[in-house]
C-alpha positions in Angstrom: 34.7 52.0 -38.3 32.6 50.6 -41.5 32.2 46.6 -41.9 35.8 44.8 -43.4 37.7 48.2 -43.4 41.1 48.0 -44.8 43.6 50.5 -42.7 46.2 52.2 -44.6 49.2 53.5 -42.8 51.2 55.6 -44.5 54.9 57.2 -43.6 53.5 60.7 -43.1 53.1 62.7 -39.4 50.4 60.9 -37.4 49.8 63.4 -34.0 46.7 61.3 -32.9 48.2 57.9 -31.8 45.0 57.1 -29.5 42.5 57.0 -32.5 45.0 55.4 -34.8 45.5 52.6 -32.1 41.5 52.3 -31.9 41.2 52.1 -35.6 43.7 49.4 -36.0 41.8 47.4 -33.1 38.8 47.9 -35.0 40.3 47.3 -39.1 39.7 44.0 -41.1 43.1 44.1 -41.9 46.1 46.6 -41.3 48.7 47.5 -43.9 51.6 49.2 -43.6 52.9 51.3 -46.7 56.7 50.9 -46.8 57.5 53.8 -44.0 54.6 54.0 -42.7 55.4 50.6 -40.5 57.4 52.9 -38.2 54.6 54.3 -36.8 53.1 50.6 -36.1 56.3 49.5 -34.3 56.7 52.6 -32.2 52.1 51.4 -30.8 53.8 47.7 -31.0 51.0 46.8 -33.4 51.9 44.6 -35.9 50.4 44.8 -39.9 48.9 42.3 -41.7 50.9 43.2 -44.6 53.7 45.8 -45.5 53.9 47.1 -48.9 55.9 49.0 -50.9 59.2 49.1 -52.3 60.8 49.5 -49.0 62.9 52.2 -49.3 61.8 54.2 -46.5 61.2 51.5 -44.1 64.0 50.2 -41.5 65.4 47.1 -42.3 64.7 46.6 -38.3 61.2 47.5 -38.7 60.9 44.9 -41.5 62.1 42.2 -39.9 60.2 43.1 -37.0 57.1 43.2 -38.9 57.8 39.8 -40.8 58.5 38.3 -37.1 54.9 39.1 -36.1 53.8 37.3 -39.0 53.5 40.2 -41.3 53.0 39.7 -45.5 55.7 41.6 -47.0 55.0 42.9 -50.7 57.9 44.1 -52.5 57.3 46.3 -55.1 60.0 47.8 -56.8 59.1 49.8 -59.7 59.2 53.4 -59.2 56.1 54.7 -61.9 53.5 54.3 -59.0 53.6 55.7 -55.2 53.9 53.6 -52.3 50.5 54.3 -51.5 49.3 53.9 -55.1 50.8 50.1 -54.8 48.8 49.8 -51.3 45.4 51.0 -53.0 46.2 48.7 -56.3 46.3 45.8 -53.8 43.1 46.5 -52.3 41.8 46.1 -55.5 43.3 43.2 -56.4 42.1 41.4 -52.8 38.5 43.1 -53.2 39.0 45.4 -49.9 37.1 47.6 -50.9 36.4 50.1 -47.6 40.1 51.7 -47.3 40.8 54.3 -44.7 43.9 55.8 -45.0 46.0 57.4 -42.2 49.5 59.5 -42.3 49.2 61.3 -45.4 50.1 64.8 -43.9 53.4 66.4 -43.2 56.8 66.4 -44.6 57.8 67.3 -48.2 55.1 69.3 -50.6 55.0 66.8 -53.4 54.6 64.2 -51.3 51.7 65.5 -49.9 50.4 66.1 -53.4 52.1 62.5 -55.0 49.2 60.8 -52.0 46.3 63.2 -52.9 47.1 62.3 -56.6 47.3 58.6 -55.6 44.2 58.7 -53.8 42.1 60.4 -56.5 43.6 58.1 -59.7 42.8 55.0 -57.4 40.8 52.5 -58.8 37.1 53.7 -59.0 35.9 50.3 -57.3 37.5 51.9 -53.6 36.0 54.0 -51.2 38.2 55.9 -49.8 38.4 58.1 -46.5 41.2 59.8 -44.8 41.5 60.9 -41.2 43.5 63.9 -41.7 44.5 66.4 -38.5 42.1 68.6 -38.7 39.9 67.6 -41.9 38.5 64.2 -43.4 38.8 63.5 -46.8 36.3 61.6 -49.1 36.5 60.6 -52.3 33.3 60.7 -54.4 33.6 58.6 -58.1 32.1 59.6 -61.3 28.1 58.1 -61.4 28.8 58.5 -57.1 26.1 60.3 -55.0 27.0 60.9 -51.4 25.0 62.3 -48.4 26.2 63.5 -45.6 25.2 64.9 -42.1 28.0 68.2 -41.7 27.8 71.7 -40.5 30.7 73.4 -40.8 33.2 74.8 -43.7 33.9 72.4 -46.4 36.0 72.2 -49.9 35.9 70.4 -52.9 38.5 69.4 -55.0 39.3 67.6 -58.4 42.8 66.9 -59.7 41.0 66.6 -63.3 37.4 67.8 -64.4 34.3 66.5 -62.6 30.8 67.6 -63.5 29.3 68.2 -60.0 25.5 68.7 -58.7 25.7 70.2 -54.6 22.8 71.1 -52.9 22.7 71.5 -49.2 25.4 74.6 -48.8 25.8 78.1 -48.7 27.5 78.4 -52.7 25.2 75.4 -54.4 26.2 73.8 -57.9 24.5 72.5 -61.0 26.0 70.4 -63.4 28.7 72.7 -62.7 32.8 71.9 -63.8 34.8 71.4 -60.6 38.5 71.3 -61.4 42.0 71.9 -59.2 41.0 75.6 -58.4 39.6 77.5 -55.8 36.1 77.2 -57.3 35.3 74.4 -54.4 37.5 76.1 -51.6 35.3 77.0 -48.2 31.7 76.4 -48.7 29.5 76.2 -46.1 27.0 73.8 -44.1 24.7 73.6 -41.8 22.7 70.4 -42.3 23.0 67.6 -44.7 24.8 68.1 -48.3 24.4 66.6 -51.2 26.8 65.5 -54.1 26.4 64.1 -57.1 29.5 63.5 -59.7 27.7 62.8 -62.7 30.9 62.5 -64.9 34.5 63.3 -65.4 37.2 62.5 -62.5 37.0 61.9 -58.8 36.0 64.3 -56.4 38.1 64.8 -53.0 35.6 66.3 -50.8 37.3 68.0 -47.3 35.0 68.4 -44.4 36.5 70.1 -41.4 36.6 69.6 -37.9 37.1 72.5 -36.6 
């Protein structure tokens, strides 16, 4: 894992435990967003910080968490996610390399609430996700990202983003990206390139398998 890497730990389904163990050992910091503390308890690592507004999270797990020396961030107002607050925060502290784990499973819209969160983030984060079976990037307006991948891989925007790709089977120029299957199974065998040269965030998904 990157230099000063914030982990995010969120309540969703988490199948990997080994890697997740591994990637808190190796984290500047762990934080656990609101229910997403269970999944901490249950490897008996304890968070730097639990955020949220705690609605999801055990009181046991809480006062677990604040035994082992945990920061606990109540947030209580209900306009943002929990995992909006937890990004905000990194912004606010300057952690800017987040990796985010647990975001999969569970109900639809929440699901689509942390996609949402993660693409509306502030634009000073990098953000990764270690999904099941896919990682997700997210590439900024004025961004240009390389990257070593062969395989099948999508791109997303929840707005409008102006995107340059070069290195895949279906290539782009200064094309409109939007929510819509325009992005949806490209192909690689080498290096792509991607530029976002205005517009919203771009959630790039590159699979493992």
């Amino acid at each position: 894992m990157e230099q000063d890497v914030t982990l995010l730990i969120a309540a969703g389904e988490i199948d990997d435990k080994t890697t997740i163990k591994t990637s808190c050992e190796t984290a500047a910091r762990v934080v656990a967003v609101d229910g997403g503390l269970k999944h901490l308890r249950l490897l008996d690592i304890a968070p730097d910080i639990i955020v949220g507004d705690l609605d999801s999270a055990s009181e046991s797990d809480v006062v677990w968490g604040r035994e082992n020396g945990a920061e606990i961030i109540h947030l209580k107002e209900q306009n943002s996610s929990d995992l909006a607050k937890a990004l905000n925060l990194c912004t606010e502290r300057q952690w800017l390399q987040v990796q985010i784990a647990g975001i999969e499973g569970g109900r639809m819209d929440h699901q689509l609430g942390s996609l949402a969160s993660i693409s509306d983030a502030p634009i000073n984060l990098n953000i990764k996700a270690e999904l099941a079976d896919t990682t997700l990037t997210r590439i900024n307006a004025n961004q240009h990202h390389e990257q070593k991948f062969s395989g099948t891989f999508s791109l997303f925007s929840f707005g409008q983003s102006v995107v340059t790709l070069t290195g895949a089977e279906w290539n782009l120029k200064n094309e409109i990206v939007t929510f819509s299957t325009k992005g949806l199974s490209n192909q690689s065998e080498g290096t792509i390139h991607i530029e976002v040269h205005s517009g919203d965030s771009l959630i790039l998904l590159t699979n493992k398998k």
